[in-house]
C-alpha positions as CSV (number, residue, x, y, z in Angstrom):
1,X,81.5,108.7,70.6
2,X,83.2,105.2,70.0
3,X,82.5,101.8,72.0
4,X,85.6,102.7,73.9
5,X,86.9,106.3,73.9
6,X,84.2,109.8,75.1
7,X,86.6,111.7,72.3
8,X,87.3,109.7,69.0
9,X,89.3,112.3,67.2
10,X,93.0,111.8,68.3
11,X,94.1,115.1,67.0
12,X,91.8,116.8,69.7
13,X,92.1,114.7,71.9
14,X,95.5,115.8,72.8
15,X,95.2,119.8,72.1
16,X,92.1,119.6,74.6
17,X,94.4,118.1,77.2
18,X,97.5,119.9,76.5
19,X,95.4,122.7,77.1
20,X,93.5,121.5,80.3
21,X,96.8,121.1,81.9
22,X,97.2,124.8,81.6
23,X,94.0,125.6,83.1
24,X,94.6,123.4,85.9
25,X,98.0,125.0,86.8
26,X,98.0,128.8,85.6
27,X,101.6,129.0,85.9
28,X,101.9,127.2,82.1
29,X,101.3,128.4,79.1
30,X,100.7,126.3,75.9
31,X,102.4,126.6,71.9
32,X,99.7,124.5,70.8
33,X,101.1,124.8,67.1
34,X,103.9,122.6,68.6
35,X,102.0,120.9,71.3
36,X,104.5,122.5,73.9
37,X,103.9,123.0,77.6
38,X,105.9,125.7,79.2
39,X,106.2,127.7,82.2
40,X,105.1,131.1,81.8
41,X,108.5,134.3,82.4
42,X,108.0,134.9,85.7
43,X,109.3,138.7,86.2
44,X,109.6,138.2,90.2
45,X,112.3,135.6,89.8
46,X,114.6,137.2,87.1
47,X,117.5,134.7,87.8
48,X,118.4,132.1,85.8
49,X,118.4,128.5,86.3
50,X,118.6,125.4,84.1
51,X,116.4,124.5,81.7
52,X,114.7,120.7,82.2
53,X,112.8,120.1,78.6
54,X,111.6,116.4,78.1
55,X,108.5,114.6,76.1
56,X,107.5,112.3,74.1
57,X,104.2,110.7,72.5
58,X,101.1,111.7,74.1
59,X,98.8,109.0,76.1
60,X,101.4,108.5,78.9
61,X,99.8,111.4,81.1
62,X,100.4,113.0,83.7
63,X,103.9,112.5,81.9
64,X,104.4,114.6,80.3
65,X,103.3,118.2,80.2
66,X,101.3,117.9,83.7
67,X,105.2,117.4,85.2
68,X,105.6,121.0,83.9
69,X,106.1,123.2,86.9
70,X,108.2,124.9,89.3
71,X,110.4,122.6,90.5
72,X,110.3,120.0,88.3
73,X,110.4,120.3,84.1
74,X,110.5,123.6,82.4
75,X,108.8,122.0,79.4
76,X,107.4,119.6,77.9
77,X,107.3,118.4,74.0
78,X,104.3,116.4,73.0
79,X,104.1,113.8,69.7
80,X,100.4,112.5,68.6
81,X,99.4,109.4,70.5
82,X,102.4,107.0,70.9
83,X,104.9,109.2,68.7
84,X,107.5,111.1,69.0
85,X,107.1,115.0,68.5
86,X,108.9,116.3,65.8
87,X,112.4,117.1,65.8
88,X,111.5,121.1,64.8
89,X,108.4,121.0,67.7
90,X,111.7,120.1,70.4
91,X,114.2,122.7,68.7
92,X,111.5,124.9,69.2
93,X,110.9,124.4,73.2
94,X,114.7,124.9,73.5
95,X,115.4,127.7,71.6
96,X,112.3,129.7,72.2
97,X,110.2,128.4,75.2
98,X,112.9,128.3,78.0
99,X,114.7,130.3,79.7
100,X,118.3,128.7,78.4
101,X,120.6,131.0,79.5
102,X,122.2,128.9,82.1
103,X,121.9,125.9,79.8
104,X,119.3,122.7,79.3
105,X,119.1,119.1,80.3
106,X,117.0,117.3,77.1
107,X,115.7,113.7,78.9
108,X,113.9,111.3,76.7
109,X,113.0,108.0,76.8
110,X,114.9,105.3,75.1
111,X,112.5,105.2,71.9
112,X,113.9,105.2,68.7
113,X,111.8,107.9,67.1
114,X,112.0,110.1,70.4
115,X,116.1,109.6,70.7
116,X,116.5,110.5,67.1
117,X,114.1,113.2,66.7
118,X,115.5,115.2,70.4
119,X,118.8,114.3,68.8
120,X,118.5,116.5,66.0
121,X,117.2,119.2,67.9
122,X,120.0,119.0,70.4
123,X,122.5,119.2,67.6
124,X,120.7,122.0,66.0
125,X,120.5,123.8,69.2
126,X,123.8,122.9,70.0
127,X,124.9,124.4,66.4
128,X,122.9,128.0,67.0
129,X,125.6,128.4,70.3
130,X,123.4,127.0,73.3
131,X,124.8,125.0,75.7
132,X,122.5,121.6,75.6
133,X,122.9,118.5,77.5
134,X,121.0,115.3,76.7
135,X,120.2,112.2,78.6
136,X,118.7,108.7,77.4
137,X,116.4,106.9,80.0
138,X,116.7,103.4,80.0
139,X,114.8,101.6,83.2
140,X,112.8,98.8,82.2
141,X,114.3,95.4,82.7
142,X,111.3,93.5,80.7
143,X,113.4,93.4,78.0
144,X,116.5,91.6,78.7
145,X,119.9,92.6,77.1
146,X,120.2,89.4,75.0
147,X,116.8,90.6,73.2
148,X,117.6,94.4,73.4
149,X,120.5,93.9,71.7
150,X,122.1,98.1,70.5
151,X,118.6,99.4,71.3
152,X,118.8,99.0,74.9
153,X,116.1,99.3,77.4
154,X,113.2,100.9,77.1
155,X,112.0,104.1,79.0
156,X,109.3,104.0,81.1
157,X,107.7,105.1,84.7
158,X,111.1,105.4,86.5
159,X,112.0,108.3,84.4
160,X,109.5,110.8,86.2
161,X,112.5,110.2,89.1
162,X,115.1,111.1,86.9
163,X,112.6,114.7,86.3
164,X,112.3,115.4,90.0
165,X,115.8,114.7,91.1
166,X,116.8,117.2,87.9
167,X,114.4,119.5,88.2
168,X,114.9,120.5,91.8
169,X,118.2,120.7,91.7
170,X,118.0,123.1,88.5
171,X,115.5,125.0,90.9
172,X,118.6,125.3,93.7
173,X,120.4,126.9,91.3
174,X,122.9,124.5,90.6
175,X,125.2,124.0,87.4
176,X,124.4,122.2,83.9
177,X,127.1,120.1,84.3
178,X,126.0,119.2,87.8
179,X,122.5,118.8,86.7
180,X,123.1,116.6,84.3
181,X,125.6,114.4,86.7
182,X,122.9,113.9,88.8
183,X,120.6,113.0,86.8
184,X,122.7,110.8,84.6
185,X,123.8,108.6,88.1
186,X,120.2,108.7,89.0
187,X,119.2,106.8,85.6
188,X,122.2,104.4,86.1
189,X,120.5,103.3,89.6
190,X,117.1,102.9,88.0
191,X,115.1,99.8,87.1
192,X,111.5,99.5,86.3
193,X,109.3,96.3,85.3
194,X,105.5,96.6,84.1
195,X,102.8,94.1,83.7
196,X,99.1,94.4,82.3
197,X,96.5,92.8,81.7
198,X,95.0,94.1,78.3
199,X,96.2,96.3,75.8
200,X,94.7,99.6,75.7
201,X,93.1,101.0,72.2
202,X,94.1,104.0,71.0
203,X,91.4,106.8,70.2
204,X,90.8,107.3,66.3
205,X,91.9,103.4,65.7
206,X,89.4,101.0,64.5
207,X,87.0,99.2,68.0
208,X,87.6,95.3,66.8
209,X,83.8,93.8,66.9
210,X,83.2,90.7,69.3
211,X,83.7,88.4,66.7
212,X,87.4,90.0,65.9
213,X,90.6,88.8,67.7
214,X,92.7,91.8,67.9
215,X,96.4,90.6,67.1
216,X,98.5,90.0,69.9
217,X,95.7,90.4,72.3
218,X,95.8,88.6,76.1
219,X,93.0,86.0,76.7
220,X,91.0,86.4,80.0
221,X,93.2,85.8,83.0
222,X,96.4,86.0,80.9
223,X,99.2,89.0,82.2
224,X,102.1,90.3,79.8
225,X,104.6,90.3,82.0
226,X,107.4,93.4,81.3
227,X,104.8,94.8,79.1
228,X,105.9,98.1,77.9
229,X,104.0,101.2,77.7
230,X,102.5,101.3,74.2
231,X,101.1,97.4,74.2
232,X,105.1,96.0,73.2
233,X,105.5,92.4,74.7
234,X,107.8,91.8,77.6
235,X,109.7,88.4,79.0
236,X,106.2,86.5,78.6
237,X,102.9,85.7,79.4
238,X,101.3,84.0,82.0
239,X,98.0,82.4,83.3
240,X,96.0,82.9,85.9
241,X,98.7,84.5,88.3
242,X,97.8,85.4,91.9
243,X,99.4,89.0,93.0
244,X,101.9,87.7,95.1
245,X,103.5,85.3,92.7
246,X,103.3,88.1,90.2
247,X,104.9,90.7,92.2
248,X,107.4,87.8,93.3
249,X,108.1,87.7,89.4
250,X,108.5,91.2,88.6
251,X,111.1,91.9,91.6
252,X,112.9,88.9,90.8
253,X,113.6,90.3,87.4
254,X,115.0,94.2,89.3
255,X,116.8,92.4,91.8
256,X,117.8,88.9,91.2
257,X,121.6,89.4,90.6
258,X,121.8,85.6,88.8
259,X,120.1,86.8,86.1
260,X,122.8,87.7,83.8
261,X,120.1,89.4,80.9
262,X,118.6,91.4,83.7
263,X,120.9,92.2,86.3
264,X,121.2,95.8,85.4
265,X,121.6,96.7,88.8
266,X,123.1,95.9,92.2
267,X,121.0,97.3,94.5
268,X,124.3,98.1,97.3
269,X,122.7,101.0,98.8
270,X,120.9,101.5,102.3
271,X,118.5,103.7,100.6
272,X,116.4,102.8,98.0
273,X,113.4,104.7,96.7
274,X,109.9,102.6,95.7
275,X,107.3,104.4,92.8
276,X,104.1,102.1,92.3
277,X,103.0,103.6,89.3
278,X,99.3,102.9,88.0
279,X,99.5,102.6,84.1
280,X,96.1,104.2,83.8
281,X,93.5,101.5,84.2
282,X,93.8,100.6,88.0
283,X,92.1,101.6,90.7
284,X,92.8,103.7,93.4
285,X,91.7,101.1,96.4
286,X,93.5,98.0,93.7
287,X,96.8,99.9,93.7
288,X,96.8,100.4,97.6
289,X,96.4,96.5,97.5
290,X,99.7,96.2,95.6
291,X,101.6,98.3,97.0
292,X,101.2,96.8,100.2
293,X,102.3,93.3,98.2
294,X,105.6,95.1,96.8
295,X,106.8,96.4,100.3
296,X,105.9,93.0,101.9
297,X,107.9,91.2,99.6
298,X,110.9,93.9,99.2
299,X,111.2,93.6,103.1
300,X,110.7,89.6,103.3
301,X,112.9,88.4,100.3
302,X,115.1,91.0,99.8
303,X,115.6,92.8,103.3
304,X,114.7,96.1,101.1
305,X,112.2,98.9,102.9
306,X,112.5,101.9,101.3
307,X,112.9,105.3,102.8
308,X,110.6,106.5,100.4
309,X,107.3,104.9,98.8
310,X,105.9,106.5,96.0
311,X,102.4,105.2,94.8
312,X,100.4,106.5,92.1
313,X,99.6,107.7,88.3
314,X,102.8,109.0,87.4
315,X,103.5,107.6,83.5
316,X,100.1,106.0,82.1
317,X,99.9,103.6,78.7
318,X,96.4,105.5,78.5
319,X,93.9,103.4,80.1
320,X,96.5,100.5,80.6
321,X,95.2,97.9,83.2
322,X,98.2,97.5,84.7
323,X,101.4,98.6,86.9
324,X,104.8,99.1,87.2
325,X,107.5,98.9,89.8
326,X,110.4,100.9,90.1
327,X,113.5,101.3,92.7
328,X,115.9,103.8,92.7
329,X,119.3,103.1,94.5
330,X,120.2,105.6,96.2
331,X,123.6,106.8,95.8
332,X,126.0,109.7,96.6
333,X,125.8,112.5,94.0
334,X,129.2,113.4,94.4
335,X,128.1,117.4,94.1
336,X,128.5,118.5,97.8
337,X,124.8,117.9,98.4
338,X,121.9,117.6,98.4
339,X,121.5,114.0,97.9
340,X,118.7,112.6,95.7
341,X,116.3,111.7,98.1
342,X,116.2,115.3,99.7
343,X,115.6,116.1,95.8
344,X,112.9,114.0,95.6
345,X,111.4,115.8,98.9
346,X,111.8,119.3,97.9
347,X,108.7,121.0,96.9
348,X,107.4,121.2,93.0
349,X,104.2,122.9,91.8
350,X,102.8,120.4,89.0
351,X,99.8,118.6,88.8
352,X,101.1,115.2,87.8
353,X,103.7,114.9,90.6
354,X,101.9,113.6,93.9
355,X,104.0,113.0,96.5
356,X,102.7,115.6,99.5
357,X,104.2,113.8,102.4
358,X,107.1,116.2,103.7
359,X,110.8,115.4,104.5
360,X,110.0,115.9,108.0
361,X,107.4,113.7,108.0
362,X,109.6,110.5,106.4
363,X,111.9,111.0,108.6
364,X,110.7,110.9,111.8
365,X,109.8,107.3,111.8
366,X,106.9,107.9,113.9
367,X,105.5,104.4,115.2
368,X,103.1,105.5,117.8
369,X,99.6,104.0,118.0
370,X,96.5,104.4,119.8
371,X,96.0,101.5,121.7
372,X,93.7,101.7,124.1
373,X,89.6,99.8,123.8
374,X,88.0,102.2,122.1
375,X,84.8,99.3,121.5
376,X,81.5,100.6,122.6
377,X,80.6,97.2,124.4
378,X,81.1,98.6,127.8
379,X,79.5,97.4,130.8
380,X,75.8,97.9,130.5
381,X,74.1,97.8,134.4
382,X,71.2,95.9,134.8
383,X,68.0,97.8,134.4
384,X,65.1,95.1,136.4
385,X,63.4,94.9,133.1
386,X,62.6,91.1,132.8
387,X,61.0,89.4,130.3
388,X,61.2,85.1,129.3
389,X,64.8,84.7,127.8
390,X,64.2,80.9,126.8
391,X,61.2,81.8,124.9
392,X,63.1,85.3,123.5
393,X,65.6,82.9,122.3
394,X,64.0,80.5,120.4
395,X,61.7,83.3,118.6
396,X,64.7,85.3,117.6
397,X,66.5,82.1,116.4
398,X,63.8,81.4,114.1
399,X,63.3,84.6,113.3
400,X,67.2,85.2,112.5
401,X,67.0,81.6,110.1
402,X,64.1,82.8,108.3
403,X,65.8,86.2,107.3
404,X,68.6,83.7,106.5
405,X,66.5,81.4,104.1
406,X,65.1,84.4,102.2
407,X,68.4,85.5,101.1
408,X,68.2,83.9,97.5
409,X,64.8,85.6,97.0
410,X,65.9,89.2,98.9
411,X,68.7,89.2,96.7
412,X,66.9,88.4,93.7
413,X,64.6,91.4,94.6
414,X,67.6,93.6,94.8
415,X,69.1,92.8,92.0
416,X,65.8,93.7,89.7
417,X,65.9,97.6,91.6
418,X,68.7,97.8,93.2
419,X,72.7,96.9,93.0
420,X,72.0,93.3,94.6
421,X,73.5,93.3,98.2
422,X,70.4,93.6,100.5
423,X,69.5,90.2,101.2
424,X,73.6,89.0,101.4
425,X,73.4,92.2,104.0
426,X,70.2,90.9,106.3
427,X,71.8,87.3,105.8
428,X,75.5,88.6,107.3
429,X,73.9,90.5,109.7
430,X,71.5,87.6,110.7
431,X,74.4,85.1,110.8
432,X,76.1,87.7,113.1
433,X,73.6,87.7,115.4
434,X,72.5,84.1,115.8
435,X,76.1,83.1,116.1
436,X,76.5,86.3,119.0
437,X,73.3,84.8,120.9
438,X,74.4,80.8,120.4
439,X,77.7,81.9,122.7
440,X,76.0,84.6,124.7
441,X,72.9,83.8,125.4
442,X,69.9,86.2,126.7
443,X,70.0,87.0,130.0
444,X,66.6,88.0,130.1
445,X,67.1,91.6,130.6
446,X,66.0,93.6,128.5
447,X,68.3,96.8,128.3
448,X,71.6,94.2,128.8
449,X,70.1,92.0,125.8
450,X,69.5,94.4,123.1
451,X,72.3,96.9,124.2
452,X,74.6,93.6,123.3
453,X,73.1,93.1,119.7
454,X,74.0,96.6,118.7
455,X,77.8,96.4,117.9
456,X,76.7,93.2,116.8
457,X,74.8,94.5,114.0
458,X,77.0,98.1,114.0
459,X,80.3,95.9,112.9
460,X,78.4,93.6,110.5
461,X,76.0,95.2,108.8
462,X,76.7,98.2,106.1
463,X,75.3,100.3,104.2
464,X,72.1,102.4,104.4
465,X,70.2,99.7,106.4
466,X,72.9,98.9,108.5
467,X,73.1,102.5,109.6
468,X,69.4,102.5,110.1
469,X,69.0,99.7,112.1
470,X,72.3,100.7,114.4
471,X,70.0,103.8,114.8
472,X,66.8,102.1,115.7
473,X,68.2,99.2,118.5
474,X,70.7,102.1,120.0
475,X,67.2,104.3,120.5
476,X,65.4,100.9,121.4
477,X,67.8,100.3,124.2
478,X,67.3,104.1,125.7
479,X,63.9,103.6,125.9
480,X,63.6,100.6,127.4
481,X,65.9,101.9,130.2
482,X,63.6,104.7,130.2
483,X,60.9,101.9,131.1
484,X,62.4,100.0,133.9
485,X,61.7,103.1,135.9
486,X,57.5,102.3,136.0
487,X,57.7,98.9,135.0
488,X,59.6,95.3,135.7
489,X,57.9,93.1,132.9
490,X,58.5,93.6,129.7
491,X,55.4,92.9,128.1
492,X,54.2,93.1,124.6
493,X,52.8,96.2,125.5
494,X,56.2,97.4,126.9
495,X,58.1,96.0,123.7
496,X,55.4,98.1,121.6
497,X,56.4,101.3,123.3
498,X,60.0,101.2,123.3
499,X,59.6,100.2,119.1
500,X,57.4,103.4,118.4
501,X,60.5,105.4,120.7
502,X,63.1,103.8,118.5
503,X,60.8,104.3,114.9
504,X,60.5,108.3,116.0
505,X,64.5,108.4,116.4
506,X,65.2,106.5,112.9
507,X,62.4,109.2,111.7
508,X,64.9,112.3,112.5
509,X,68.1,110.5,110.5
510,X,65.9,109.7,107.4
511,X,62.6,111.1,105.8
512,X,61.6,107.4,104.8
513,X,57.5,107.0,106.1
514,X,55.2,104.3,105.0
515,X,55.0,104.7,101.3
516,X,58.5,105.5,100.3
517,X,59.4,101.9,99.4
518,X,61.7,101.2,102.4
519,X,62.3,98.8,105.0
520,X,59.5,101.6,106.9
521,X,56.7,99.9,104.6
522,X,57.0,96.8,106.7
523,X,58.2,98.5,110.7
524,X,55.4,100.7,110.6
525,X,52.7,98.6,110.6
526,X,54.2,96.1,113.2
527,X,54.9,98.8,115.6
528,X,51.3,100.1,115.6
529,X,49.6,96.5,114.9
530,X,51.7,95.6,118.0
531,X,50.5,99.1,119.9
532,X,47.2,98.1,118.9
533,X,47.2,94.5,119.5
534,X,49.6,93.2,121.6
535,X,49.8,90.6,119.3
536,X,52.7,89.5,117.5
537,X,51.6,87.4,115.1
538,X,48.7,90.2,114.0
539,X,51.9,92.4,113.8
540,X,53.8,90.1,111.7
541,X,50.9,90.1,109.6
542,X,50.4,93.7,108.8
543,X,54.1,93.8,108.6
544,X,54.1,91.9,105.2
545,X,51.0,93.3,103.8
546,X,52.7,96.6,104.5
547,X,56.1,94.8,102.6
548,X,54.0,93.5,99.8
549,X,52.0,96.7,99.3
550,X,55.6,98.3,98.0
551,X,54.9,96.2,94.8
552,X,54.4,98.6,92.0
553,X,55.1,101.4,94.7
554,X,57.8,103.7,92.8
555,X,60.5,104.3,95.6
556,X,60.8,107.9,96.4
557,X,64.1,107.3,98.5
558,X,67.5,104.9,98.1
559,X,69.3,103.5,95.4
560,X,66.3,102.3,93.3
561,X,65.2,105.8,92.8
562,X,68.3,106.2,90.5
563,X,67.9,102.6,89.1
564,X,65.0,103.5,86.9
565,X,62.8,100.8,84.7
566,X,59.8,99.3,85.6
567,X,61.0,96.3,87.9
568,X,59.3,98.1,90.7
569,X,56.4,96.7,89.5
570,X,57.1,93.5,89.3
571,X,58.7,93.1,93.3
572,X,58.4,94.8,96.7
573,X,61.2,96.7,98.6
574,X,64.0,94.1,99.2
575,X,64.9,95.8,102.7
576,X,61.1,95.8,103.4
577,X,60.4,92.0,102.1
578,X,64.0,90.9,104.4
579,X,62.2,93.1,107.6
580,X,59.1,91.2,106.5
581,X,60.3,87.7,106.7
582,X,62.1,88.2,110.4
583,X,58.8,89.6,112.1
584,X,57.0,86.5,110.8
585,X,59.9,84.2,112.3
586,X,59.8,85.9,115.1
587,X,55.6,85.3,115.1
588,X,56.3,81.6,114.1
589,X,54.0,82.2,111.1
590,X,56.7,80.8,108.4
């Protein structure tokens, strides 16, 4: 296993996944001599319909094979990593591993290697009798003509549209010459511009060392912008680009119409079609965050909102840590119907074509919202149970600060056995509070006072402790309402009871007792010091012998059981420590 890559050997690398994508979708069968994905004869549909073959180099997945499927290609042809497949591997798919009775639509990418080698097998094919269409995708406007020169643009995520609108209407039945209309007017309202921030390495290739500058290579917080999809350069670089002025430069380049190299397309329609395609390196969450940025801006500068939005890992540059954008104009097909966005709705059965939201759905525009409060800050009726509010709010104040002040040394704590966001978690929550009690201050009821501190904490606070403590002040405010019925004054001995009621709720959500390492470690021992006592400060006490006792204590619950090492040793429980150091501001004892 290399620095970068779980499989190092290129060569099996891409049998293992031509064949997972078979496995995955049992309607595909694999020629893994020529690294062809195919749909399987399927005897309960013995009619005919057009054959849709395309591929390429392998490392742009899900295109190509995983686009295999009913509905959508009939094959696919893949080369080693970044190159073409071999004019004899395409020939083959044609002639042997469709159905090409009614005739096939070849698509490729415009690559020289991949134009010249499905070229040859077109002719070949052509030669032997069959009737073979082919169509060049072009849709990447990185490259402007002036620099493109005869080559043309380059192929990239666009052309899974140009498969869809194909393969569904070869699925309808239609004819080879209308399929290949379509599809041909499709690609001529296409444009597609990429941009990355690294190059991706390609299994089997050499891992340049730390000392090595790989050639060509962006610096930190440099994008290639029009970066194509095996690491070729686009219009430029930049530096230190925020999204919006990067997405402001990449639809400038589809739909500025002054720009004589790039205006490949005058986008006249009132339909237009949006694919935010992930190049393979993106996250999920990251790619929801631009695609918000794309329809923003398509809407703001350009009047554009698209009737359909398509957003997602469509055509990858391996693990490229980047994205596309792509916009198909919408235009009449000229066949009688149906037009290319109901093609791009109709169903398909393959694993790399997401896009699950129905026709139906799209078009019905629905804007209706829930409006109404659904806040659990409703009136809370006063329950009689008094106790000194000045006093309460000058001990939680401190109390509140000193969580505040130990931050630095919570968080230090948590980064040693944990993933480092306890104490900024007390602190938010702590800050939360104090600034809730500064512009409502106690009333010195008890039930109205802490039921207000619980969405307090609820909306502030995440995470396992958050949920805990929501658990423990929602059970403390029960029992204290319980107590107003025998009592008016609520006493230390009061507080103490309504703590042990809300430390026996938290007990039924989480097995956590003294000794686990938890926050417990230090609640425990101030609820029964304070039973016992009736003093605070003797709680607050016991409460951080209790926190320092988790030193060298192995956690048997939460995230540091999975951390591992021997930092355990060395500090107590951050949530305990942070529980710890509010108790003894609440005592005064800091």
């Amino acid at each position: 296993m290399s620095a970068k890559h779980f499989i190092d050997d290129p060569a099996k690398l891409v049998a293992d996944a031509l064949h997972s994508v078979t496995l995955t979708n049992p309607s595909l069968a694999l020629d893994a001599a020529n690294k062809i994905v195919y749909r399987r004869p399927d005897p309960s549909s013995p009619s005919q319909t057009v054959a849709v073959i395309s591929g390429g180099g392998s490392g742009h997945e899900p295109s190509f094979a995983a686009m295999v499927g009913k509905g959508l290609l009939s094959a696919a042809v893949a080369g080693t990593i970044f190159a073409s497949p071999s004019a004899e591997q395409v020939r083959t798919a044609i002639v042997g591993r469709v159905d090409n009775g009614s005739g096939v639509l070849v698509t490729v990418m415009n690559y020289t290697g991949d134009v010249l080698n499905f070229g040859v097998a077109v002719e070949k094919a052509r030669a032997a009798g069959l009737r073979v269409e082919m169509l060049v995708v072009g849709d990447d406007v990185g490259v402007g003509r002036a620099r493109a020169g005869k080559v043309g643009r380059r192929g990239i995520a666009g052309t899974v549209l140009i498969h869809k609108i194909a393969g569904a209407l070869a699925a309808r039945g239609r004819s080879l010459k209308e399929v290949a209309k379509v599809a041909r007017l499709a690609a001529e309202n296409l444009v597609s511009v990429g941009a990355s921030l690294e190059h991706v390495h390609v299994p089997g290739r050499a891992v340049p060392g730390e000392e090595d500058e790989e050639e060509g290579a962006l610096a930190l917080g440099e994008v290639e912008l029009g970066m194509g999809i095996h690491n070729e350069p686009g219009s430029g670089r930049a530096r230190d680009l925020e999204l919006p002025e990067l997405v402001r430069r990449m639809l400038a380049q589809l739909l500025d119409k002054s720009d004589e190299d790039r205006a490949f397309l005058d986008v006249n329609s009132n339909e237009v079609v949006l694919l935010v395609n992930n190049l393979g390196g993106v996250s999920v969450l990251e790619l929801g965050g631009i695609t918000t940025e794309v329809v923003a801006q398509l809407d703001k500068s350009y009047g554009i909102c698209p009737v359909r939005i398509l957003s997602g890992t469509y055509m990858t540059s391996l693990n490229g840590l980047g994205f596309s954008i792509t916009l198909l104009n919408v235009v009449n097909t000229d066949i009688g119907g149906p037009g290319m966005v109901e093609l791009l709705d109709d169903p398909a059965e393959a694993t790399g074509w997401s896009a699950p939201i129905s026709k139906d759905t799209w078009e019905a525009k629905n804007q209706a919202t829930r409006e109404g409060d659904a806040s659990q800050e409703q009136q809370v009726q006063p329950s009689g149970l008094k106790y000194d509010a000045s006093a309460a709010t000058e001990r939680i104040t401190a109390a509140l600060k000193s969580v505040i002040a130990a931050e630095p040394e919570i968080t230090k704590y948590d980064t040693v056995v944990g993933d480092g966001d306890c104490g900024i978690g007390l602190k938010r929550g702590a800050e939360a509070i104090l600034s809730h009690i500064e512009s409502n201050p106690l009333t010195g009821d008890a039930v109205i006072d802490v039921a207000s501190i619980v969405p307090v904490v609820e909306s502030s606070m995440d995470g396992t402790s958050g949920a805990l403590y929501a658990i423990f002040l929602n059970s403390l405010v029960g029992a204290l309402r319980g107590l107003a019925a025998s009592t008016q004054t609520a006493d230390a001995s009061a507080w103490a009871d309504a703590l042990h009621e809300g430390s026996d709720a938290m007990a039924r959500y989480t097995p956590a007792r003294p000794g686990d390492r938890t926050l417990v470690d230090a609640l425990a021992p101030f609820v029964q010091t304070l039973a016992e006592t009736a003093d605070v400060r003797k709680a607050a006490e016991a409460s951080c012998r209790g926190a320092e006792s988790t030193k060298g204590m192995k956690a048997s619950l939460g995230r540091s059981v999975y951390v591992g090492g021997s930092g355990f040793e060395q500090v107590p429980d951050p949530g305990a420590w942070g529980l710890s150091r509010f108790f003894a501001g609440l005592a005064g004892s800091n």
